[in-house]
N, C-alpha and C positions, 0 to 999 in steps of 0.2 A: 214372373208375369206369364200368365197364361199365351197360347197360342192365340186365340181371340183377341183377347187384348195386344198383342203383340202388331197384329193386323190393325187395329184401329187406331193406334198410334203409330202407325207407318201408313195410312191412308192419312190422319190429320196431315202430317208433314207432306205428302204429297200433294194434297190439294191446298197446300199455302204455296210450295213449289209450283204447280201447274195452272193453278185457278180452278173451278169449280166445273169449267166444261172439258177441262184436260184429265178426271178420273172419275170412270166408271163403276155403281158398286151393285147397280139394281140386275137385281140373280137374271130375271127377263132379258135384258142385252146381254149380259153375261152367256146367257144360253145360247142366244142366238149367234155371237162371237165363235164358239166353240164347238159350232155345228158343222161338221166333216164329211167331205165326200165318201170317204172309207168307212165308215161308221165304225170309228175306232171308240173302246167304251169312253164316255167324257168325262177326262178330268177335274177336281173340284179347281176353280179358279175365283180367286178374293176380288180382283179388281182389272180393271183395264185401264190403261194410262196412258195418255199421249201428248207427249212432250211436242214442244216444236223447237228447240234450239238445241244444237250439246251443251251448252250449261244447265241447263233443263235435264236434261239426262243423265249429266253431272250429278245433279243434287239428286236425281230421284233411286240414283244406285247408290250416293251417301246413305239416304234415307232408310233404303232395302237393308243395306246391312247393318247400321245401328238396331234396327229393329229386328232382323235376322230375319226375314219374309224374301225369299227368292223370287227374281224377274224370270221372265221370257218374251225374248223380244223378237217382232215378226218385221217384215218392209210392209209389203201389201197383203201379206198372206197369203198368198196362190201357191202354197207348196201341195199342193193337190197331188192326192193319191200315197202322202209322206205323214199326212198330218192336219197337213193346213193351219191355221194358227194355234192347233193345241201343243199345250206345252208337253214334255213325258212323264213329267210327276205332277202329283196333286200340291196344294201349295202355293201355286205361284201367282205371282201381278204377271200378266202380259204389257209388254211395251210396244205399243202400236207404233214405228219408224217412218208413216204415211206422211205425215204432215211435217216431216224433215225433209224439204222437196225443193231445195234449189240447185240450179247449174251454174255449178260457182264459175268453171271458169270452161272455154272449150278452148286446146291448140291447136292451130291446124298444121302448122312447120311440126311441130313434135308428132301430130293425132293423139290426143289426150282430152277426155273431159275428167274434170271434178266433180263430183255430182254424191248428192245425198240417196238417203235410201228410200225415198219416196216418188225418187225420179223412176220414172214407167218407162219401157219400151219404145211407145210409141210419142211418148215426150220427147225423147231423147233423138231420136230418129227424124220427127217434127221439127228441131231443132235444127238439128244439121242444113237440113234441107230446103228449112226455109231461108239460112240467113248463105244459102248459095256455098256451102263449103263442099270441097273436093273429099269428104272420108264417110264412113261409114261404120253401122254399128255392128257389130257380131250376136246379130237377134237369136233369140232361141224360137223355137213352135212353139212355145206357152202363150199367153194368151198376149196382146200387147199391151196391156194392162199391168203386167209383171213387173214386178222395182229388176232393174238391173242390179244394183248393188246384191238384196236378196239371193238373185241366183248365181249370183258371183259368190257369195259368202257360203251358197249351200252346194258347191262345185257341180254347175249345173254342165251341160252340152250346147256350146249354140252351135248354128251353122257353118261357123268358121275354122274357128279357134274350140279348145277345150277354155270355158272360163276362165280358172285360175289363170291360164296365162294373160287373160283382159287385166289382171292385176299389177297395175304399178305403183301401189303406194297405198296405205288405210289411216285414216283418223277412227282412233278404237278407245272408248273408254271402261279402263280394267273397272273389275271387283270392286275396287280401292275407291273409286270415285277419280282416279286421275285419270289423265288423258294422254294418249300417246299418238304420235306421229310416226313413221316407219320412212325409213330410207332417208334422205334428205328432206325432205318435206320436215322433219323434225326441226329442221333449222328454219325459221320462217321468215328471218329479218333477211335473206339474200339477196344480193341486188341484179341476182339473174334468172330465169326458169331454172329449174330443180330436178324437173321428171325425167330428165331427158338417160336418166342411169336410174334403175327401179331400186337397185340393189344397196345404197346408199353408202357405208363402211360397217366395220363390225359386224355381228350376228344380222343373216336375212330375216327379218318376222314377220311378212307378210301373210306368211303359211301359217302361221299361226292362230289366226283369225278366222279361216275359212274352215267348215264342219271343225267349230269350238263353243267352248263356253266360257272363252276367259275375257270377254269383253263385248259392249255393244259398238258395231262398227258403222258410227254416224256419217262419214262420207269416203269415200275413195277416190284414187286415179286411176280411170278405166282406159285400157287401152282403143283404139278406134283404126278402122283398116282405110288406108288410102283409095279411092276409088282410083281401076283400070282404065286403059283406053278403052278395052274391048272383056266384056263379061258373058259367059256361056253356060248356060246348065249342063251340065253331063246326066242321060238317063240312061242305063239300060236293066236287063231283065233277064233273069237264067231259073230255070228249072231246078226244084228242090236237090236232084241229083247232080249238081253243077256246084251246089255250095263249096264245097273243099277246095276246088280247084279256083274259082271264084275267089274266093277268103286269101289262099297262097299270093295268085296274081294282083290282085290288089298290093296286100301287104309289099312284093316286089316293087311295084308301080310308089310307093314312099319312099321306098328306098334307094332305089335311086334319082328321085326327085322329081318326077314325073307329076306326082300328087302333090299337091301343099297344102290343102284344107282337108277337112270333117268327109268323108264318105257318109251318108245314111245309107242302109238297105230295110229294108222295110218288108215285112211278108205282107201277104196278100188280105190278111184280114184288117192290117193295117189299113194299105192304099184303099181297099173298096169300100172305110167310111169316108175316103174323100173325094172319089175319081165317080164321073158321070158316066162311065163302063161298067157293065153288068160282072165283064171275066176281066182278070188279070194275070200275068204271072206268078209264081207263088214268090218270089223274089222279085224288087223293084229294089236298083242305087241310085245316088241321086248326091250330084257332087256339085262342085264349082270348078270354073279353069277359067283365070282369068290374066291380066297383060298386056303388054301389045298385041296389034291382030298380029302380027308373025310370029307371036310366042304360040295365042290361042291357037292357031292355023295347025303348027308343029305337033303343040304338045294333043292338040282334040285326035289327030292322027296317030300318035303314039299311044295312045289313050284305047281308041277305036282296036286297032291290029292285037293289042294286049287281051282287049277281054273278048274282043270274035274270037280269036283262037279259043280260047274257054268256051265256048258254045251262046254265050253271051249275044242279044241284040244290042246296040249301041246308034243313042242319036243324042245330039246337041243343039240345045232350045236358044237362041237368043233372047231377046226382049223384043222386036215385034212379033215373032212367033211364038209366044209368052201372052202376050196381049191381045193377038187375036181375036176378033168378036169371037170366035166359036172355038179359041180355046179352052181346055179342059179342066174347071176350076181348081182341079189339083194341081196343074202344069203351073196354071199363073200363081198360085198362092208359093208354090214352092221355087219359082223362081221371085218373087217377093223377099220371101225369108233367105234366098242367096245374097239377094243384093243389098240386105242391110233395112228393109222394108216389112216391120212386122206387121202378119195376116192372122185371120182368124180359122185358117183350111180346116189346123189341127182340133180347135175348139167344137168349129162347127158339125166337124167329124165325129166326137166323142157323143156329142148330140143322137148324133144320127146312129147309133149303134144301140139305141131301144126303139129305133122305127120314128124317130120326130122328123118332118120332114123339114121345118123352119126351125131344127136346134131350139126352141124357145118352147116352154110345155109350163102348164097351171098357174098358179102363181106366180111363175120364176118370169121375168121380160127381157132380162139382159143373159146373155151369154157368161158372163164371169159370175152369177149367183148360182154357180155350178154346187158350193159345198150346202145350198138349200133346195134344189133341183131333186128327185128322182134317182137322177144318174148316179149312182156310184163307180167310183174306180180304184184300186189298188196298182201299187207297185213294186216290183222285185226287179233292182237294179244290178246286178254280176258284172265283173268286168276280167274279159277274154283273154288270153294270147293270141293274139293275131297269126295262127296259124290253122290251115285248114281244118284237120282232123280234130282238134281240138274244140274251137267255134261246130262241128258237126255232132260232135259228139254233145257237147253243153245243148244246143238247140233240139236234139232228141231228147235230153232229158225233160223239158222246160213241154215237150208236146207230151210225154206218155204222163206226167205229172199233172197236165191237165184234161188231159184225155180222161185221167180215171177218176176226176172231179166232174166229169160233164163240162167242163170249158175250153174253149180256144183262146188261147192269149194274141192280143195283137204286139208284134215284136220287131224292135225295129235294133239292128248289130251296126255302129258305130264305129267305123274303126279311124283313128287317132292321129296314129303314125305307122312305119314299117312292124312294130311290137304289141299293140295293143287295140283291142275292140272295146270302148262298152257297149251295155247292150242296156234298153228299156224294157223289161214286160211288162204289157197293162194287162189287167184283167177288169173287163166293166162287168156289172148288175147292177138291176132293179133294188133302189135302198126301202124303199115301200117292202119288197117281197123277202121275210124274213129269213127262209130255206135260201134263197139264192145269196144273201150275205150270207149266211154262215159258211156255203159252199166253198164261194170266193176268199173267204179269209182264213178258209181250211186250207184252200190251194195253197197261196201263197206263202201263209207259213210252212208248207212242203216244200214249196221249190227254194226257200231260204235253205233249208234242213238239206235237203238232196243236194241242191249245187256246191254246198259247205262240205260236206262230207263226199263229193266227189275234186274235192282241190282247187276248185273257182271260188274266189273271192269280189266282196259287191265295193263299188265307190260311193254309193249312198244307200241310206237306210232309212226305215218310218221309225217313228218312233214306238211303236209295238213290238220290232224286230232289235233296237239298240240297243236293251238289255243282253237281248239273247248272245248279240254277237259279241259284248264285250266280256262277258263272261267265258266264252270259247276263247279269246285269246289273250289271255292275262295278262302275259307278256309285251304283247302289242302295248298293254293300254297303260303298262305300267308309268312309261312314258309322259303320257298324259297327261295323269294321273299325278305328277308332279309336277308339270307348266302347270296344274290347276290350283294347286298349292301356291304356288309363286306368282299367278298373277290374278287371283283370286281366293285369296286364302280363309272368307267364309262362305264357299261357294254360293255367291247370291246369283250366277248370271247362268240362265240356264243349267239344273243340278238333271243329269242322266243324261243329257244332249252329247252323242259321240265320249262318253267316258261311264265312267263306273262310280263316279264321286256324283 
């Protein structure tokens, strides 16, 4: 049987699975689907397909591999700057996970929700909030439009927490067409809550799921953070020449417990697409400290003495000086995304870095039609040792690399715990201006190449760069490369996504 034919006997079986509005075959939406803020070259794509139930998904990965036509399955698509819904190879169905969009269940004694991968950000957040519960979500800056699951699965950064650890349990269905549970959850007939231990007996595999190919992951148990008495921003600001010492003190500040959440720091071409300031300092951090007020009280003071010695300014926002009529819409958006309240700062931000002054330009009306917008963006993700000279040394690379591209990267260093930073680089252009993409996609695949061959290693990749890197570490991937064997053994679910099969 021919490849063609192959494909139209796996589109019949799907639209008897799906129905006739659940698979997409007309090249025109297909294009449109696969239209990228990166203007990565576009992959050929057969179909698009969207299930609404996991038995649905069930049958339509039965389907993929009898007929040997490889899936790629997205939540909402906003992996912006990575991809966006294209898949890495030619070849494939896309499995649109949007319309798998219930909350199955929320705890608030454990803080757990169940939620499909349709559920958005700002669903989820809506949620909580209106039915009066005391927890909160671990938002990222992406848009609020974002599936949580999605950036759970693609080991995204929120505010809080490093994703993966939101992760307490997956319903994932392998290659095979079957369906797997993790942790306890795998036993479903209990006549008690289940989540309350993620790790359940036997092999952990919940890691197994996240930046993979060996399954689509139709719902999880997301972890959810208890709201404090008393919740405060932490901001301050230091001089390029401050970073080492900066980076050190921090790191210290984890270590012995002073810190418990996400640091961001953010340079200056970051902050000034979102702050109503002309100057900034070339460094902005921006944390959370929250508790009782005699914990805040303690620990903001501990906090303060740490990084003024570093040369460091240091002030701490509440929430009415957050809210403010004449606050500072970066102040309140990013005390928003502390509190478990997704904003649009970062979106509108992105905007405003080809001069839109209402973020919304020709065609485009909403803010998330970013990947048919204008704007382009790339990203090169590295992830640090949380030690001064180190993070100084990587951030000089990441400027003279685009210094001799003509670009500045906006950059924002993440750091985690006492051991480790990520870091984001964006690099925006004009997708209309074809010299200025080529530019931007020259850099980028530079600063992959330079930061690689200078000993830093990244936590996510586009799919342009996943070849590159998995060929560089063979070893790494051999690994892989064998869970994709075993729980995928005609690679139908995502083929080049984080592996070499």
């Amino acid at each position: 049987m021919s490849a063609t034919e192959q494909v139209a006997a796996a589109v019949a079986d799907w639209t008897r699975s799906l129905g006739e509005d659940g698979v997409v075959t007309d090249p025109q939406a297909i294009a449109r689907t696969v239209e990228n803020t990166s203007r990565f070259p576009i992959r050929q794509v057969v179909a698009v397909l969207t299930p609404r139930t996991t038995e649905q998904v069930q049958a339509l990965v039965r389907a993929a591999r009898e007929h040997r036509v490889p899936l790629y399955p997205y939540s909402t698509g906003r992996n912006w700057g990575m991809g966006s819904k294209m898949p890495v190879r030619d070849g494939c169905a896309l499995v649109d996970l949007g319309r798998l969009d219930a909350i199955r269940e929320v705890d608030e004694r454990y803080h757990y929700a169940v939620v499909e991968p349709g559920v958005t950000q700002r669903r989820l957040s809506a949620y909580l909030r209106e039915r009066g519960l005391r927890l909160q979500l671990n938002v990222t800056g992406s848009t609020p439009d974002s599936s949580v699951v999605g950036n759970l699965v693609e080991r995204g950064t929120g505010f809080r927490n490093h994703r993966t650890e939101d992760l307490r349990g997956a319903e994932v269905v392998l290659g095979t067409g079957e369906l797997l549970r993790t942790g306890f959850w795998a036993e479903a007939k209990q006549p008690r809550e289940t989540h309350h231990y993620r790790y359940g007996i036997g092999p952990h595999l919940d890691g197994l799921f996240t930046q993979s190919g060996l399954g689509l992951m139709t719902a999880a148990v997301v972890n959810l953070i208890p709201v404090q008495e008393e919740t405060r921003m932490l901001m301050f600001s230091f001089a390029e020449t401050e970073l080492s010492r900066i980076v050190d003190r921090i790191s210290g500040l984890y270590k012995d417990g002073t810190l418990r959440w996400i640091t961001h720091v953010f340079n200056d071409k970051r902050i000034l697409t979102m702050t109503s300031e002309e100057r900034v300092a070339t460094w902005t951090g921006i944390g959370a400290v929250d508790g009782s007020l005699a914990q805040v009280e303690f620990t903001s003071g501990q906090i303060r003495a740490a990084l003024e010695e570093c040369g460091a300014r240091v002030a701490f926002v509440d929430r009415e000086a957050a809210f403010a009529e004449d606050a500072d819409p970066m102040v309140r958006g990013m005390y928003r995304l502390h509190t478990g309240e997704p904003d649009t700062v970062f979106m509108e931000g992105l905007y405003h870095t080809l001069g839109s002054e209402s973020g919304i330009e020709g065609e485009v009306t909403e803010l998330d039609e970013l990947d048919h917008s204008r704007f382009g963006m790339l990203a090169c993700l590295p992830i640090f040792p949380l030690e001064g000279e180190q993070v100084t040394e990587a951030v000089g690379i990441v400027e003279r690399v685009c210094a001799r591209h003509g670009l500045v990267a906006a950059v924002a260093l993440n750091p985690i715990d006492s051991t480790c930073a990520e870091s984001v680089i964006n690099v925006y252009f004009d997708r209309t201006d074809e010299e200025a993409v080529g530019r931007a996609q020259r850099c980028v695949r530079t600063l992959h190449r330079e930061l690689y061959e200078a000993g830093f290693r990244f936590y996510r990749v586009d799919i342009e760069n996943m070849g590159q890197l998995a060929e560089l570490d063979p070893e790494l991937w051999a690994g892989a490369d064998a869970l994709k064997a075993a729980f995928d053994p005609d690679h139908i679910i995502a083929p080049g996504r984080y592996s070499r099969l």
